[in-house]
RODO-2510 file (C-alpha; in nm, 4 decimals, decimal comma):
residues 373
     n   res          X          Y          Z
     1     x    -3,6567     0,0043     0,0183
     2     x    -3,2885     0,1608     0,0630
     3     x    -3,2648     0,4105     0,3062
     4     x    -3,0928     0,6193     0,5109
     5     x    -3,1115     0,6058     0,8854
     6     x    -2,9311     0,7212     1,2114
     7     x    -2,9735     0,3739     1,4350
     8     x    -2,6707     0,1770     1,5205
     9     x    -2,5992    -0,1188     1,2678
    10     x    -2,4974    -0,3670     1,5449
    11     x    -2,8269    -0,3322     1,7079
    12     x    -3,0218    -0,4509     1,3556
    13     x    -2,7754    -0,6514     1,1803
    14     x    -2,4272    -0,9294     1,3039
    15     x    -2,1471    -0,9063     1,0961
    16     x    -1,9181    -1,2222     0,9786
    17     x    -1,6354    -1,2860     0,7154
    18     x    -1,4655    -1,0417     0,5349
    19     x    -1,5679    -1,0580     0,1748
    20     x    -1,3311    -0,8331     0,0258
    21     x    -1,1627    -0,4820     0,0949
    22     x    -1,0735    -0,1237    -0,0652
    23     x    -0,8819     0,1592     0,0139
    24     x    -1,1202     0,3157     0,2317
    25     x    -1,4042     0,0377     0,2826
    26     x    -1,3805    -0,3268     0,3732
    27     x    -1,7327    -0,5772     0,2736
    28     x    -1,8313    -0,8409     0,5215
    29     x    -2,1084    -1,0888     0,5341
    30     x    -2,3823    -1,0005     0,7698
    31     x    -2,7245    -1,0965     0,8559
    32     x    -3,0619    -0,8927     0,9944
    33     x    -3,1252    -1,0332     1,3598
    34     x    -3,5361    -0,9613     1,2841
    35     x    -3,5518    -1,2040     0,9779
    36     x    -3,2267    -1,3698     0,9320
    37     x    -3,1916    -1,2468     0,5617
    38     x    -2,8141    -1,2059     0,4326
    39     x    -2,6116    -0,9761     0,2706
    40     x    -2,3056    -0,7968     0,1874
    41     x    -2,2301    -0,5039     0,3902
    42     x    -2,0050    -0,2527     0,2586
    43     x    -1,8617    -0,0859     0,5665
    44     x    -1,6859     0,2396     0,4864
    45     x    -1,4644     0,4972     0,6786
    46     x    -1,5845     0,7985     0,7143
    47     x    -1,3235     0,9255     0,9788
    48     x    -1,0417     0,8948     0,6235
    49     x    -1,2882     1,0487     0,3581
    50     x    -1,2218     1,4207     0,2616
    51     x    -1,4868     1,6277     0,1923
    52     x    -1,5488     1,5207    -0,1766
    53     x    -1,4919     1,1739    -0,0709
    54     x    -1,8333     1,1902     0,0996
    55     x    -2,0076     1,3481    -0,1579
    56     x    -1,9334     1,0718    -0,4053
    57     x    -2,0256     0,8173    -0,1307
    58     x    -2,3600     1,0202    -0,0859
    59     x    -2,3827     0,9975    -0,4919
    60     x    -2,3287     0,6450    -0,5143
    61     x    -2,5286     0,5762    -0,2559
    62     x    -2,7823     0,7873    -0,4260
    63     x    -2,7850     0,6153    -0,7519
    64     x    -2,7810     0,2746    -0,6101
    65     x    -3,1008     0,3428    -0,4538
    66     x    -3,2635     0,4261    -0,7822
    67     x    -3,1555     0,1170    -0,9422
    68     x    -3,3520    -0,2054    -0,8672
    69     x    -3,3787    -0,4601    -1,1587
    70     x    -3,2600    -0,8078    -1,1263
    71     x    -2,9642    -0,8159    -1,3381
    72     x    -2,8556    -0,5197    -1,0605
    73     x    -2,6935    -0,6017    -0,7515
    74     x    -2,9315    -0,3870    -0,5085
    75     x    -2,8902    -0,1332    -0,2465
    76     x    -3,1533    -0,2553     0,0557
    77     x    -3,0082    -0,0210     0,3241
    78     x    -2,8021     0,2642     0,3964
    79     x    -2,6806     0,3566     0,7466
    80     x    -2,4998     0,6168     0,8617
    81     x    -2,3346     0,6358     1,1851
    82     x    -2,0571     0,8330     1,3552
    83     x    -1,7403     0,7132     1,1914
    84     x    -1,8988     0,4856     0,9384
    85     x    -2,1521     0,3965     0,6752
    86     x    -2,2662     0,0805     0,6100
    87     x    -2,4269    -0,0182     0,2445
    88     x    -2,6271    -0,3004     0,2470
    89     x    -2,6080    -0,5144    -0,0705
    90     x    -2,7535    -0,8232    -0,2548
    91     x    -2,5286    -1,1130    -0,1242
    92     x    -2,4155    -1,2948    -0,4266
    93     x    -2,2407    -1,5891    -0,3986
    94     x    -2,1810    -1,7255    -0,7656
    95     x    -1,8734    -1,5269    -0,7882
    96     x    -1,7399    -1,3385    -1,1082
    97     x    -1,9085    -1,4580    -1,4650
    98     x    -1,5663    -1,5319    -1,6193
    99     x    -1,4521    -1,7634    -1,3469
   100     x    -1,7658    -1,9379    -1,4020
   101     x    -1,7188    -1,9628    -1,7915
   102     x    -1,4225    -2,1552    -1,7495
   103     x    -1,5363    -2,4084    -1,4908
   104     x    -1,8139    -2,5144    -1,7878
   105     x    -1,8077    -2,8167    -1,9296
   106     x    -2,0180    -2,6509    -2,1944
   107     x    -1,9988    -2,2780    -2,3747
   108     x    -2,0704    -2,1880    -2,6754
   109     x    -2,1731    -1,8492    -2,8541
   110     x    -2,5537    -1,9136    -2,7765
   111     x    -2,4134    -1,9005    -2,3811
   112     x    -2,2311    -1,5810    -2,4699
   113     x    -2,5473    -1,4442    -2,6219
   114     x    -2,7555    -1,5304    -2,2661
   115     x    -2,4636    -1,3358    -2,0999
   116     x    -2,4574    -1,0050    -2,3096
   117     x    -2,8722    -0,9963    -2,2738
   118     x    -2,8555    -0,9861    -1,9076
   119     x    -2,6078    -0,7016    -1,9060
   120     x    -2,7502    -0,5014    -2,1646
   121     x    -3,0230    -0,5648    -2,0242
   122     x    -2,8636    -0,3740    -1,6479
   123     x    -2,7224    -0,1549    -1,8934
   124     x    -3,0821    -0,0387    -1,9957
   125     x    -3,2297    -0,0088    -1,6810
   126     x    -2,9470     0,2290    -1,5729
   127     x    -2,9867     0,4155    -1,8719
   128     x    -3,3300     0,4811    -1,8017
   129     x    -3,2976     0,5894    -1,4563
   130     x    -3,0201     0,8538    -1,5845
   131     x    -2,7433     0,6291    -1,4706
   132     x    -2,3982     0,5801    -1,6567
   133     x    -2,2273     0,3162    -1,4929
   134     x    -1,8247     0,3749    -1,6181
   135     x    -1,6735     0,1025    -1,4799
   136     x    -1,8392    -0,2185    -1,7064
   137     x    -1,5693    -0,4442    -1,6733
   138     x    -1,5233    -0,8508    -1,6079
   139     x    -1,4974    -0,7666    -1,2169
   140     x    -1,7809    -0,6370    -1,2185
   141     x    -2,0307    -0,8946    -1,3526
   142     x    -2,1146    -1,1650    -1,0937
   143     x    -2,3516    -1,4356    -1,0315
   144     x    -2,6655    -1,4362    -0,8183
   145     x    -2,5478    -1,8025    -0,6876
   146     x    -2,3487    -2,1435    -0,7811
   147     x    -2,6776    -2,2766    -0,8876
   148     x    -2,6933    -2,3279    -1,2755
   149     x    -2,8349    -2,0875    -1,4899
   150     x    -2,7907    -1,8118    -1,2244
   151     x    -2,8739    -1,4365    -1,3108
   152     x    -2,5940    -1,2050    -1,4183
   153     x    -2,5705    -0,9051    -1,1748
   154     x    -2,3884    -0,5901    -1,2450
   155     x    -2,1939    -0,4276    -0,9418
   156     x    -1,9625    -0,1653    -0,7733
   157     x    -2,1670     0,1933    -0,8626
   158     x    -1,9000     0,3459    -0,7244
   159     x    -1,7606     0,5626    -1,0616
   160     x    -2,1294     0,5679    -1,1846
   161     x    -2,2645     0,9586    -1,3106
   162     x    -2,5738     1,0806    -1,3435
   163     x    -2,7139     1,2229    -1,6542
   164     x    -3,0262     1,4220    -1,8240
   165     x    -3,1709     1,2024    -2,1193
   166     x    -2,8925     1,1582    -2,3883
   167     x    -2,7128     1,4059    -2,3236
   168     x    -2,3410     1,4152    -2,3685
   169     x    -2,2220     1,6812    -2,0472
   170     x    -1,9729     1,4502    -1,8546
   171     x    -1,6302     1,5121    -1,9074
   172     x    -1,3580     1,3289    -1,7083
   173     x    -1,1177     1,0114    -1,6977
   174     x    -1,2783     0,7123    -1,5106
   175     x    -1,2620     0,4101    -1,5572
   176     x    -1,0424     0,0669    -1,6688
   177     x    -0,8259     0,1389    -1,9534
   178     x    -0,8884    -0,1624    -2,1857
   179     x    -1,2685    -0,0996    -2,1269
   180     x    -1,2345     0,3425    -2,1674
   181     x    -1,4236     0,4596    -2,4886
   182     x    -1,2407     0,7040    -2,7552
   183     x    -1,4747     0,9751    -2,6538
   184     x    -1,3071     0,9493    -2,3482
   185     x    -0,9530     0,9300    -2,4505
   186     x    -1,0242     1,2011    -2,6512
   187     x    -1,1162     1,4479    -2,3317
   188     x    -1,4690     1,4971    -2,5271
   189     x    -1,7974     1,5433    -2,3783
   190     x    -1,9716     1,2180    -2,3220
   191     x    -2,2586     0,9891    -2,1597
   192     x    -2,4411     0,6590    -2,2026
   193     x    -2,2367     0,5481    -2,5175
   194     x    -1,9178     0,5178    -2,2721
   195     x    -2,1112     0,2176    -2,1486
   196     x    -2,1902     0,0672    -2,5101
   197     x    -1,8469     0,0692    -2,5903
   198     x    -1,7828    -0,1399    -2,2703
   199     x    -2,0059    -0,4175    -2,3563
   200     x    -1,8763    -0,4685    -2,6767
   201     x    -1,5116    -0,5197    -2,5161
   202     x    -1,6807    -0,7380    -2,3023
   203     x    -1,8668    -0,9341    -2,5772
   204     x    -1,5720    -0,9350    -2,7757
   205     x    -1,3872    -1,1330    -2,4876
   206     x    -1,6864    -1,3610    -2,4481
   207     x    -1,6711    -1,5044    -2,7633
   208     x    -1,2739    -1,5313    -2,7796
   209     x    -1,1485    -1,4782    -2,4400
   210     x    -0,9301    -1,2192    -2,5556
   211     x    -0,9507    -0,8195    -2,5842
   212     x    -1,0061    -0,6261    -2,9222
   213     x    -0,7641    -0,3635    -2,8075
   214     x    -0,4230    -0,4825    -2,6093
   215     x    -0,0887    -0,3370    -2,5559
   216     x     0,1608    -0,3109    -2,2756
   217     x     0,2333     0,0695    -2,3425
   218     x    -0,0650     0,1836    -2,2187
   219     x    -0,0228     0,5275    -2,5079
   220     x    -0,0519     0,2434    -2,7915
   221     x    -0,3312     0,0824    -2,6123
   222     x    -0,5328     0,4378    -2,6412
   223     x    -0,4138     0,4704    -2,9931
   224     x    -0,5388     0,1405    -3,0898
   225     x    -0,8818     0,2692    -2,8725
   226     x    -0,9231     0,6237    -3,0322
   227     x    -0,8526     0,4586    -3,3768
   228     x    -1,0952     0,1582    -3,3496
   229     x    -0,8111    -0,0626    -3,4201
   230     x    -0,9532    -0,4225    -3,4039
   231     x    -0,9598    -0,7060    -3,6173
   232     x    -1,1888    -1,0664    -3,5793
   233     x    -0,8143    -1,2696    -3,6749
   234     x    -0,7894    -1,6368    -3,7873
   235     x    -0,8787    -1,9484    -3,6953
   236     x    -1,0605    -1,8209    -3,3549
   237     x    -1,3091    -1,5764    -3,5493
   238     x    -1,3462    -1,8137    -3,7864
   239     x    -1,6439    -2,0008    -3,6221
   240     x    -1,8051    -1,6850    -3,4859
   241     x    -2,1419    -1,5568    -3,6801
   242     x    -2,1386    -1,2639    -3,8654
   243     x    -2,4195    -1,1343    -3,6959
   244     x    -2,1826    -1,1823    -3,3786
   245     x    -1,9112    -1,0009    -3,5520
   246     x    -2,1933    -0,6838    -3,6721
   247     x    -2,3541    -0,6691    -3,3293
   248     x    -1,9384    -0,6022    -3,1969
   249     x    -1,8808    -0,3260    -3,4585
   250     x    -2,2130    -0,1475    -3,4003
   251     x    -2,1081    -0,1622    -3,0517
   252     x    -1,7521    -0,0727    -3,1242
   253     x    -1,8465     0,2278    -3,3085
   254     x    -1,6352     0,5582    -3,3350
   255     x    -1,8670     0,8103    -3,3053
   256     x    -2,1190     0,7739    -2,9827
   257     x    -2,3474     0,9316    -3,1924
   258     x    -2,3732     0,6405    -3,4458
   259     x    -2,3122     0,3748    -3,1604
   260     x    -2,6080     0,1256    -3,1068
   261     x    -2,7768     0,2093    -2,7877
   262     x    -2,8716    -0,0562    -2,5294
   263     x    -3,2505    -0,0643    -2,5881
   264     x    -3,1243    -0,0955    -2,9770
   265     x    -2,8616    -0,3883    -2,9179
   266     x    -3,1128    -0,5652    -2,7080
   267     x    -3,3070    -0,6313    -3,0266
   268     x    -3,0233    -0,7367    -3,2850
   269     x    -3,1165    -1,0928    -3,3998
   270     x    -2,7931    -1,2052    -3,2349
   271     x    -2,9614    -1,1282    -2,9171
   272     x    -3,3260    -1,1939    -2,9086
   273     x    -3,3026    -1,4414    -3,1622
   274     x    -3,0249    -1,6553    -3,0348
   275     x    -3,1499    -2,0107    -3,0553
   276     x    -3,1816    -1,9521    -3,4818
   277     x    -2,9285    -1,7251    -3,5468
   278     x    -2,6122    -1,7715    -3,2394
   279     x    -2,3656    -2,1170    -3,3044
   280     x    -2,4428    -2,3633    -3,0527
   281     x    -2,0994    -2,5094    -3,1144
   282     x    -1,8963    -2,5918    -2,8045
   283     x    -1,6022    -2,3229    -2,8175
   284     x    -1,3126    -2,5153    -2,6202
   285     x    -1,0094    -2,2454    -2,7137
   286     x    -1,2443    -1,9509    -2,6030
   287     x    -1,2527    -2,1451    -2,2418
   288     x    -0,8704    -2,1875    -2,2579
   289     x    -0,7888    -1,8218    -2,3570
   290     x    -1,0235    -1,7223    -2,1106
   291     x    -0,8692    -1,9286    -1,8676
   292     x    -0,5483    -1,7334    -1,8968
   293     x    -0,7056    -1,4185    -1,9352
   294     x    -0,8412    -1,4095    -1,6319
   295     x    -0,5313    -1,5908    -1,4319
   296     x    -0,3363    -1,2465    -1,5956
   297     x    -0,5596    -0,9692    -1,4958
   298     x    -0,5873    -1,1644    -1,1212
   299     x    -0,2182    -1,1386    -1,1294
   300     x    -0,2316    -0,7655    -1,2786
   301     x    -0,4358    -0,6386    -1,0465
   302     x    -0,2132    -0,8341    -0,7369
   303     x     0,0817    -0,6951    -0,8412
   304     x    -0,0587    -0,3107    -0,8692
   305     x    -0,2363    -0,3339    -0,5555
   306     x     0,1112    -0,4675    -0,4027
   307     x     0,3064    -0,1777    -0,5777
   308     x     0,0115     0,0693    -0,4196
   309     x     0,1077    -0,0419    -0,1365
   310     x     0,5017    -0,0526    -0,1219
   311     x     0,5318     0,2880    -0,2524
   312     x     0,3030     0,4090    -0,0113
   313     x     0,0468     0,5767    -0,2723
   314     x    -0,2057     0,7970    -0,1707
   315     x    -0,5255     0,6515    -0,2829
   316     x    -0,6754     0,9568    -0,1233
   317     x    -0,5066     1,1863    -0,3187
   318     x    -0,5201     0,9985    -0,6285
   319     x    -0,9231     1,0048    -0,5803
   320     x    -0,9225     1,3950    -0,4594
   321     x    -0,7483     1,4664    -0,7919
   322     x    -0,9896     1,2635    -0,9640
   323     x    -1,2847     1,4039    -0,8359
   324     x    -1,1626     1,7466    -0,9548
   325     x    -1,1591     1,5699    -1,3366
   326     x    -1,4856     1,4888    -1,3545
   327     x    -1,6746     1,7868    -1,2744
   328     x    -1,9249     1,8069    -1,6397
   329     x    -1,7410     2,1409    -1,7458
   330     x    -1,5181     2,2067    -2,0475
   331     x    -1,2642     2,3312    -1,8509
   332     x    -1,1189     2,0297    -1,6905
   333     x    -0,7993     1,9972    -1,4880
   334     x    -0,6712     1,6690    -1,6268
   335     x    -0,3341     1,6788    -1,4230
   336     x    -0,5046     1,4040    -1,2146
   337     x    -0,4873     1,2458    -1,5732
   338     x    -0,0775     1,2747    -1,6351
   339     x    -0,0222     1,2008    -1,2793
   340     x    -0,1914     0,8950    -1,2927
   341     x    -0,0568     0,8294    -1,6241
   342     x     0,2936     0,8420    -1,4739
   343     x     0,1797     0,6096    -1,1644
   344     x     0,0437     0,3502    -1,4239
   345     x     0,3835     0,3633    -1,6154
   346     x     0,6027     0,2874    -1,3164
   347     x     0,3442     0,0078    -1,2435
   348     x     0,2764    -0,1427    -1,6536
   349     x     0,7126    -0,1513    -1,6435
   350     x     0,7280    -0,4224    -1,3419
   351     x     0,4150    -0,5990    -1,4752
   352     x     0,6168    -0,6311    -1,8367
   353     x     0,8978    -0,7495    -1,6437
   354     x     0,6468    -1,0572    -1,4830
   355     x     0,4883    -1,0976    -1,8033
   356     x     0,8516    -1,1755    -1,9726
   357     x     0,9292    -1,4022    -1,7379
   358     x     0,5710    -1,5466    -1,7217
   359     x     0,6315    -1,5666    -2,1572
   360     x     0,8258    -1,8388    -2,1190
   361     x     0,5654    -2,0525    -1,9886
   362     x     0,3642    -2,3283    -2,2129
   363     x     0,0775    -2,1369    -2,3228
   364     x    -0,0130    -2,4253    -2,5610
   365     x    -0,3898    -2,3857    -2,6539
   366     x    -0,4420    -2,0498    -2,6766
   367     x    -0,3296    -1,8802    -2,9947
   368     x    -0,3652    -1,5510    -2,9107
   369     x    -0,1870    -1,4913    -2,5371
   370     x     0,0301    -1,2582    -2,6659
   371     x    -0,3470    -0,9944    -2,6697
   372     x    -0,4034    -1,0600    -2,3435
   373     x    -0,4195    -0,7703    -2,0876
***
């Protein structure tokens, strides 16, 4: 069971490689000296938090301790010492489900099926426990192990709300823009639907390896959102099911109210009835789109993390601001919003510039680059 306690980490647990680092935390391997058991500690500066900072540590925290279903990467302890706090997490060591896709020899839209179950079926168990997780995004979804077959696990809590049954309180801009839901865009009140609305971008890229919604001006890329601007183009969507294609567009839905729910998609035929109704036909130029979708959002997120740096951002600001945004009142203060949005601008014009450049490259085998984000 997760919890909080006051004893020094070093005397329970031995720390090893860095995993990977944020703005105010870093993750490292470690193991428990009393049974040897691994996992990932998150290790996180206290000394550079503000005030809110710590309260949504202490919230995410929180929530992670409430979640504990195995298609969730879970929370096991929580220590808090001067200075510091270390989370410690599941160590999983398949890495991210889209890098595994593409190392396949095999994948077809039976595989793709398997994959949206297991989150949906995270999804559901957050839902339950009055969790919205905000952030459902490719990053996100890793692998329990290398091993074949491993479970799915959904990650990083760290934008994740929580709610009162279906309600729709939360208002606030969090989140990855390709993945954001109109209700969102729109500055309306919202709640579990936000994550819906993920999975069917995410589903959508499964089964192409491509996003339904994709522009470098990130304005028309909110249009397209608020809209519902998609399409299921020629020849890749040719081969896909049409139950495929409805279980998308009930996901994809407008109005949250009308959206399928998680419980809901979890018993489309598409899903629970995969080995009858999904194509078990190998889908080769999904795994090559894929393949360069995932080389491009690598890159993306390289070069913005590289601009953070050289401009000398405040992340602390940035996430100050932020907190401000999503307090659940009708009121907001969504200057953290246009600041941001100005930030992202500077940052979308030198990726465009890349992306020309990287244009002129043989993309041979994948008819739809040109959508990827």
């Amino acid at each position: 069971m997760a919890t909080t306690t006051c004893t020094r980490f070093t005397d329970e647990y031995q720390l090893y490689e860095e995993l990977g680092k944020g703005a105010f935390s870093v993750v490292r391997r470690c193991v428990k000296l009393s049974t040897g058991q691994e996992y990932a500690a998150k290790i996180i500066n206290t000394k550079k938090l503000s005030a809110r900072d710590h309260q949504k540590l202490e919230r995410e925290a929180r929530i992670c301790r409430l979640l504990k279903h195995p298609n969730i990467v879970r929370l096991h302890d929580s220590i808090s010492e001067e200075g510091f706090h270390y989370l410690l997490f599941d160590l999983v060591t398949g890495g991210e489900l889209f890098e595994d896709i593409v190392a396949r020899e095999y994948y077809s839209e039976a595989d793709a099926s398997h994959c949206i179950q297991q989150i949906l079926e995270a999804v559901l168990h957050c839902h339950q426990m009055g969790v919205v997780h905000r952030d459902l995004k490719p990053e996100n979804l890793l692998l329990a192990s290398k091993c074949k077959n491993a479970a799915v696990k959904l990650a990083d809590f760290g934008l994740a709300i929580e709610v009162q049954g279906d309600q729709q309180a939360w208002f606030g801009f969090a989140g990855t823009p390709g993945y954001l839901s109109p209700e969102v865009l729109r500055k309306e009140a919202y709640g579990k639907p936000v994550d819906i609305w993920a999975c069917g971008v995410i589903l959508y890229i499964l089964l192409v390896g491509y996003p339904p919604f994709w522009d470098e001006d990130q304005h028309k890329l909110y249009q397209q959102i608020k809209a519902g601007a998609y399409d299921f183009p020629s020849p890749e969507w040719d081969t896909v099911t049409p139950e495929a294609k409805n279980l998308i567009n009930q996901m994809l839905t407008i109005n949250p109210a009308k959206r399928i729910t998680a419980q809901e998609a979890l018993k489309h035929p598409w899903v629970c009835q995969r080995s009858t109704v999904a194509s078990m036909m190998h889908r080769q130029e999904t795994v090559e789109c894929l393949k360069k979708f995932n080389a491009r959002r690598k890159l993306k997120g390289a070069i913005l993390t590289t601009m953070l740096v050289s401009r000398n951002f405040s992340g602390r600001n940035l996430q100050q601001n932020q907190a401000q945004c999503e307090q659940p009142s009708a009121t907001t203060d969504w200057r953290f919003e246009r600041t941001e949005q100005r930030h992202k601008e500077n940052k979308e014009a030198l990726i465009q510039e890349y992306f020309l450049w990287e244009g002129k490259v043989n993309v041979n085998g994948c008819s739809s680059f040109s959508r990827f984000t």
